[in-house]
C-alpha positions in Angstrom: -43.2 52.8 0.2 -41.5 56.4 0.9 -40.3 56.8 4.6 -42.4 59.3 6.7 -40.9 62.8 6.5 -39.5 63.9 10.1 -40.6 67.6 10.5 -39.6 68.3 14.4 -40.8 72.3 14.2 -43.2 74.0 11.3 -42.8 76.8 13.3 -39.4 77.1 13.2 -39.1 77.3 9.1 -42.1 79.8 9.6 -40.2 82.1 11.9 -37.3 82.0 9.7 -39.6 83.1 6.9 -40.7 85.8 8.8 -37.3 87.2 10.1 -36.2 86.8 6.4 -38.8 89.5 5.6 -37.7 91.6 7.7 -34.3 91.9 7.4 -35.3 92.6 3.3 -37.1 94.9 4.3 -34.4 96.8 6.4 -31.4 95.9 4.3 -33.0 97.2 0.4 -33.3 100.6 1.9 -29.4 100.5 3.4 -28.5 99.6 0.2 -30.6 102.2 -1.3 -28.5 104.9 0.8 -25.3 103.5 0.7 -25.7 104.0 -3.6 -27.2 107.3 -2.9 -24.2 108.3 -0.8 -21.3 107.1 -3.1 -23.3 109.1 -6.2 -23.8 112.1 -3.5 -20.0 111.4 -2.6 -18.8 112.0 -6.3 -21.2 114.8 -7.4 -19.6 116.7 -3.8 -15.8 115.6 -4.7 -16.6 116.9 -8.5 -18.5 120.0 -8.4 -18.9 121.3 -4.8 -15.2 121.2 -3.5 -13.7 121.8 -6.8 -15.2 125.1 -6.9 -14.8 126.0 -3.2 -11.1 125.2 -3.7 -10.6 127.0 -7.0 -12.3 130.1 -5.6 -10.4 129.8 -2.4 -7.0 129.4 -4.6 -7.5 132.6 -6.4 -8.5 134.5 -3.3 -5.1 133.1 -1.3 -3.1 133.6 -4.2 -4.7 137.2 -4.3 -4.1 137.8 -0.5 -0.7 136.7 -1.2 0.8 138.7 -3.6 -0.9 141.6 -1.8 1.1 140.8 1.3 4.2 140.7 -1.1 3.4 144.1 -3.0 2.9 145.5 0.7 6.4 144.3 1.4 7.8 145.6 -1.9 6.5 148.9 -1.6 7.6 149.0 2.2 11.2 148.4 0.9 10.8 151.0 -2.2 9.4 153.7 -0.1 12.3 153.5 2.7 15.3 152.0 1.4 17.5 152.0 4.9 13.9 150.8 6.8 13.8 147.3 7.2 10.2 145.3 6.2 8.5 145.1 9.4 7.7 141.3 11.4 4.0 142.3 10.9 4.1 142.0 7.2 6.5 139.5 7.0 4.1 137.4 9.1 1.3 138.6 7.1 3.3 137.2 4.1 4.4 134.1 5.5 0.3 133.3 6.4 -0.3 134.1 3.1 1.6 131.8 1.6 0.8 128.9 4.1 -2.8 129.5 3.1 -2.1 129.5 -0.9 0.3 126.2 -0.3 -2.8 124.7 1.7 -5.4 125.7 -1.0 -2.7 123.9 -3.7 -2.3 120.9 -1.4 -6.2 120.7 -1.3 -6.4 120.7 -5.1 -4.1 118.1 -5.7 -5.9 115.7 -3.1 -9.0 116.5 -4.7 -7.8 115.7 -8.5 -6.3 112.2 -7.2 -9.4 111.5 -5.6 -11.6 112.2 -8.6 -9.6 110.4 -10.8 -8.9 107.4 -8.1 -12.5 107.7 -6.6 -13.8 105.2 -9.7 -10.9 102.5 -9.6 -11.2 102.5 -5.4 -15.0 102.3 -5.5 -16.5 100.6 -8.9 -15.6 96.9 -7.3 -16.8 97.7 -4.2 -20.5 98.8 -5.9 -20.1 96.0 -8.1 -20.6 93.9 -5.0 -23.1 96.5 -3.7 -25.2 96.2 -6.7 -25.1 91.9 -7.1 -26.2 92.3 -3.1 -28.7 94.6 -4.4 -30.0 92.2 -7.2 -29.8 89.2 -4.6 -32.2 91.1 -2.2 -34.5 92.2 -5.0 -34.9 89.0 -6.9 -33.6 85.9 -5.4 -34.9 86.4 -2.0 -38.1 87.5 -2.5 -38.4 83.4 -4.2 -36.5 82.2 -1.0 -39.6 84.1 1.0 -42.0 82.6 -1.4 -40.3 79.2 -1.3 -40.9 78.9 2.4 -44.6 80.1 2.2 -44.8 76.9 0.1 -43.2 74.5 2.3 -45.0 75.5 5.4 -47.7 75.6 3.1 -47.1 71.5 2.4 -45.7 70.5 5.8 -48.8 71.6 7.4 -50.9 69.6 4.9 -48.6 66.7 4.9 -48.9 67.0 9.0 -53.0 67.6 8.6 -52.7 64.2 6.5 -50.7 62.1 8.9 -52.5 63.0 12.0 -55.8 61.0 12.4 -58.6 63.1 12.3 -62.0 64.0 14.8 -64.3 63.5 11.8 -62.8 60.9 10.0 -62.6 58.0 13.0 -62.8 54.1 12.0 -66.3 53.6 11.3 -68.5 51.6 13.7 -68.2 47.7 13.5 -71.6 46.2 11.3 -74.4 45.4 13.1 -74.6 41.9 14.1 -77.1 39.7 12.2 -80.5 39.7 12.9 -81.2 36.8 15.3 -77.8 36.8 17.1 -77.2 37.6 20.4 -75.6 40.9 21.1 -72.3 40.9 22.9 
């Protein structure tokens, strides 16, 4: 015959079953925002700072070669005058600001076109995580319910019970002495 199963805590597989639900039910919404971020994340890197970038290009570039036209026409108007250290700095700013507004446009074109490579194997994980909280675990929970479920009845078996107590011993026969 089978050897008696040797359960030390029910309770213990139940509170696992328990904190199991709830860390599903905190981790599928972190998961949910993470995937929300990266897509919020690429729409930002493809549309939002490309056009704040671009615009801020043109306007640099603009400021720029005003600064330089102001020089030039200093220089035209008063041949022995020499530019003055106010435009020149005004120039020089200008063209820091229109080398910054480059520099920001080339780190944004390497990043859209890296941002895929860096991130799909990193979702890929993200998203078999995702499936593993959605559908495996949800079993696991279900899983446990069940084995409680049977350990409690498998206990309720084992354990003698109140109602079901050896019966009485038969009556002695009629003519006997009782004990």
């Amino acid at each position: 015959m089978a050897e008696r199963a040797h359960v030390s805590s029910i309770e213990a597989i139940e509170f696992f079953r328990s904190k199991l639900i709830l860390f599903l039910s905190a981790a599928r919404p972190a998961l949910d925002e993470v995937s929300s971020d990266v897509l919020r994340t690429r729409l930002w890197l493809e549309n939002d700072q490309r056009v704040h970038w671009e615009a801020q290009l043109r306007k640099r570039r603009r400021q720029h070669e005003e600064a330089q036209q102001a020089i030039f026409s200093t220089r035209m108007s008063n041949l022995n005058e020499e530019v003055s250290v106010a435009q020149q700095m005004t120039a020089r700013r200008a063209k820091a600001a229109m080398d910054e507004a480059v520099q920001k446009l080339r780190a944004l074109k390497y990043w859209q076109r890296e941002f895929g490579s860096v991130l799909e194997p990193l979702v890929k994980q993200m998203e078999k995580l995702q499936t593993l909280l959605t559908s495996d675990m949800p079993g696991a929970v279900a899983y446990l319910t069940e084995v409680v479920k049977l350990l409690q009845d498998y206990a309720d078996m084992s354990r003698p019970s109140a109602t079901s107590a050896p019966p009485p011993p038969p009556a002695p026969p009629v003519g006997e002495p009782t004990p």
